[in-house]
C-alpha positions in Angstrom: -3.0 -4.5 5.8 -0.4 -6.9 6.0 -1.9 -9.7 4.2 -3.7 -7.9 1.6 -0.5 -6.4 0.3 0.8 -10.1 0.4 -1.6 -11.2 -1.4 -1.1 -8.0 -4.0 2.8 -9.2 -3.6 2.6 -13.1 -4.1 -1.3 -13.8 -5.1 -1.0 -17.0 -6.9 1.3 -18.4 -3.9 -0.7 -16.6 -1.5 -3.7 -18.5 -2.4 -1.7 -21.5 -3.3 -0.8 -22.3 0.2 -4.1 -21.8 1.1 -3.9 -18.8 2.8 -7.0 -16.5 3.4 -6.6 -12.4 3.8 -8.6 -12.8 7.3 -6.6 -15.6 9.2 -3.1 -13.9 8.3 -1.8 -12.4 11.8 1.4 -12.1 13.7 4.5 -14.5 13.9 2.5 -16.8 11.0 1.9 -14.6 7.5 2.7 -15.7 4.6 4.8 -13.0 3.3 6.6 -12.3 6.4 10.4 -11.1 5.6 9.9 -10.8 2.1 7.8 -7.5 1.4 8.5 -5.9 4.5 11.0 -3.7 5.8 12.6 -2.5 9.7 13.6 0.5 9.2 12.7 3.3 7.2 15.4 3.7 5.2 15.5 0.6 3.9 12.1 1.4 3.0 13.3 4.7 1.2 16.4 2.8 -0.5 14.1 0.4 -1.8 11.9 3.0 -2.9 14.0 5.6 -4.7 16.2 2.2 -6.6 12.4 1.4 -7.9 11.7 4.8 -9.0 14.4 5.3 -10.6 14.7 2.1 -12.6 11.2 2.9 -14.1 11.9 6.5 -14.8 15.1 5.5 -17.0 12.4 2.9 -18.6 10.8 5.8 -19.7 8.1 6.0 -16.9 6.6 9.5 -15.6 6.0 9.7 -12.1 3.1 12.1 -11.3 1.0 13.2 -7.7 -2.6 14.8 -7.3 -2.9 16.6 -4.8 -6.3 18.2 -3.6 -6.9 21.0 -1.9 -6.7 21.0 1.9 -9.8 23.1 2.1 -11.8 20.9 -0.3 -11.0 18.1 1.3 -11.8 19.1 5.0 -15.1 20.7 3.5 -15.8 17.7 1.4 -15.3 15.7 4.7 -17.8 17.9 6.9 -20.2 18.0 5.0 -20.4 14.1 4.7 -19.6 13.0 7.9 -21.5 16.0 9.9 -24.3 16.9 7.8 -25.8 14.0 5.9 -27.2 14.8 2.5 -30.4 11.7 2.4 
């Protein structure tokens, strides 16, 4: 998970350096310090500076949420009984 959101973070370095999404592990990732965070609130600060930048640039910030029921149905039925 780690490299792929490098690579969403940095892609034209990323592949610059010749990294590769499957060899990126431990003490030797590309991104390592710069698009990760300790703690979770510096996590949240980050976050909530973000959103609130783009929402004075105008942005809307929305969720969809789906209905637990649904969902745990939807998931039953495809993992427990197979429609072929």
């Amino acid at each position: 998970m780690a490299a792929i959101l490098c690579y969403l973070f940095k892609p034209r370095e990323f592949l610059a350096a010749g990294r590769n999404i499957i060899t990126e592990s431990g003490e030797i990732r590309f991104c390592k310090n710069h698009n990760e965070y300790n703690s979770g609130d510096q996590n949240r600060q980050l976050t909530i500076s973000v959103l609130e930048e783009k929402m004075a640039d105008g942005w809307e910030i929305f969720t969809v949420v789906r209905d637990p029921l649904d969902r745990f149905l939807s998931a039953y039925l495809d993992k427990c009984i197979r429609w072929e």
